[in-house]
C-alpha positions in Angstrom: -93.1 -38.1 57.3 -95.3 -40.9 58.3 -95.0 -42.8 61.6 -93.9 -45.9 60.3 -91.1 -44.1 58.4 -89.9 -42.2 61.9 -90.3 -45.4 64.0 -87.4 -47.2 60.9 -85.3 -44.1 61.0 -85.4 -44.3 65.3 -84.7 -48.1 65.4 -82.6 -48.6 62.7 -80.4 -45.5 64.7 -81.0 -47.2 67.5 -79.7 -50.9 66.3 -76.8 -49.1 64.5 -75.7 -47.4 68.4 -76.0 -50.5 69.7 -74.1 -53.0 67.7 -71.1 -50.6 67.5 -71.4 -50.2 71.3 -71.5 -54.5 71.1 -68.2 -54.0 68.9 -67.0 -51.9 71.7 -67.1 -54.2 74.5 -66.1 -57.4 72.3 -62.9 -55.8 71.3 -62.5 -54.8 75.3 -63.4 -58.3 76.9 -62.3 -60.8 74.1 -59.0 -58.8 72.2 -57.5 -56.6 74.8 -56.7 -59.5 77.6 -55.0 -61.4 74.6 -53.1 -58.1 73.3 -51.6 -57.8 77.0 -50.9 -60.7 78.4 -47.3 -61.5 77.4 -45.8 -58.7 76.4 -44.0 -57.7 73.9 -44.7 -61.4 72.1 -48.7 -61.0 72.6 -48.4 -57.5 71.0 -46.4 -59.2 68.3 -48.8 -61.9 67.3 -51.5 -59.6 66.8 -49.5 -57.4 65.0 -48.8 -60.4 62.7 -53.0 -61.8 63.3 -54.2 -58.0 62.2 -52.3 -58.3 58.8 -55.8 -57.8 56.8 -58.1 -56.4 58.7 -58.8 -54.8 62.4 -61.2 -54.1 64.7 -60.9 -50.5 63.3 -61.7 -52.0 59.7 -65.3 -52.9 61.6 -65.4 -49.2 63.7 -64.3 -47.2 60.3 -67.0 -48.8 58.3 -69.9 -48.4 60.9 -69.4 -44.7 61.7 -70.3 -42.9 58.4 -73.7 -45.0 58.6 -74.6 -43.3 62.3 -73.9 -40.4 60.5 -76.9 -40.6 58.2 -79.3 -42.8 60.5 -78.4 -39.7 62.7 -80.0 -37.5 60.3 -82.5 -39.3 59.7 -83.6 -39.4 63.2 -83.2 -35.7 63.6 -85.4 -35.5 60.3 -88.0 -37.6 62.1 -88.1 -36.0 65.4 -87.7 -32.4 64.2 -90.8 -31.5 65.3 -89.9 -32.2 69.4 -87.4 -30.0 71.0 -86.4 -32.4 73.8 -86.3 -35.3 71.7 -83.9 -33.1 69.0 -81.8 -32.4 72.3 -81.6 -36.3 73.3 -80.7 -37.9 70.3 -78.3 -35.1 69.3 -76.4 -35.3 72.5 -76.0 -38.8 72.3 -75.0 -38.5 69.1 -72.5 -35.7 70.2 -70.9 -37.9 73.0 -70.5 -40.9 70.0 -68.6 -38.2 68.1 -66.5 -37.4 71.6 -65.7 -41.5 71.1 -64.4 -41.4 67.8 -62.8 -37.9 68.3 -61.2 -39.5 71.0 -60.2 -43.1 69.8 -58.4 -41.0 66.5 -56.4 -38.2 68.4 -55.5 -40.2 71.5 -56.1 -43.7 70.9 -54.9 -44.9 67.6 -51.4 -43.4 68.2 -51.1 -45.4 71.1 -52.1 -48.5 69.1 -50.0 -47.4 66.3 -47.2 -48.1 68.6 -48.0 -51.3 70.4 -48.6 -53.0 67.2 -45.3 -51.8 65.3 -42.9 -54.1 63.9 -40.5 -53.0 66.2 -42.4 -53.2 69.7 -39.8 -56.0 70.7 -37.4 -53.3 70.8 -39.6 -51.0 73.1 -38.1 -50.4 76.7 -39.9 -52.2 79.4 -40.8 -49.2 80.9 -41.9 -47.5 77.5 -44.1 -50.3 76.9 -45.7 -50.2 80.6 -46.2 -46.3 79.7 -47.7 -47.5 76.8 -50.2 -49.9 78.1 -51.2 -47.9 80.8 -52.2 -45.0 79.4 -53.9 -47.3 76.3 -56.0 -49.2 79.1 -56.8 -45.5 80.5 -58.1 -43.8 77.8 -60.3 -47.3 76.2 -62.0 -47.1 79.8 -62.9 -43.2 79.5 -63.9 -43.8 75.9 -66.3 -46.4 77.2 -67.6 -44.8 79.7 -68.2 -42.0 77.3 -69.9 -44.7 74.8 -72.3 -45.9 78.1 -73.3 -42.4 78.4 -73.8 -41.8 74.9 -76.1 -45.3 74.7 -78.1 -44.4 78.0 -79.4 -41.4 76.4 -80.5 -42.7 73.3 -82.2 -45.6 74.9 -83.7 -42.2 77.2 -84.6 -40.5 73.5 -86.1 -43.5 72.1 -88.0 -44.3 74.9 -89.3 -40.8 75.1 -90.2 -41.2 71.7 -93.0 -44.1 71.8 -94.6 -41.7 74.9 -94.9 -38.8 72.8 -95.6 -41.2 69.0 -94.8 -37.9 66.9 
């Protein structure tokens, strides 16, 4: 494989990371304040505003493309050991991410956005918040992680030019 060819496959990796990272934090500092702030009606409207689509439409469509501009990059740095190692343990801490968001996340969501989350107890609803707002943080400080070590890989990449 040509150099041209790697330095596509590592960039276009590289952009892919990045804008679902950008995703990420949108959904955090421009949906979540609006989900929470008067609860149970705020959960309600977006319940009602999310009839078509959700930021999970946007996640769900971008993650099967990492998976093959993840290959790609481990095609086009197969030759390097610590590169391999880099962009395969940032790519192993993305998969912690969406691991994460589908067995602990989305049943939270599930919930806050039912039909019925007027009827939620106070308490319940606190519960529910709480341990939403919790997990999102560890998930993006997972997604940080994930995104300082590929910037590492990629940089480490146009030192050694394969």
């Amino acid at each position: 494989m040509n150099r041209h060819m790697r330095r596509f496959f590592i960039w276009s990796h590289t952009a892919w990371s990045l804008t679902f990272f950008g995703g990420m934090v949108f959904t955090i500092v421009t949906q979540y304040p609006n989900w929470f702030h008067d609860l149970p009606r705020s959960l309600e409207t977006t319940h009602a505003f999310y009839a078509a689509a959700t930021p999970g439409t946007f996640f769900q469509l971008l993650a099967p493309i990492g998976l093959v501009t993840f290959t790609l990059v481990m095609v086009a740095v197969w030759k390097s050991p610590r590169l391999r190692v880099l962009y395969a343990s940032s790519y192993l801490l993305f998969l912690v991410v969406g691991v994460g968001t589908f067995a602990l996340v989305y049943p939270i969501l599930g919930e806050l956005v039912s039909p019925g989350v007027a009827n939620l107890e106070p308490a319940r609803l606190s519960e529910l918040v709480s341990r939403f707002k919790l997990l999102d943080g560890l998930r993006l400080v997972v997604a940080i992680a994930s995104n300082v070590i590929l910037i590492a890989a990629t940089s480490a990449y146009h030192w050694e030019e394969l």
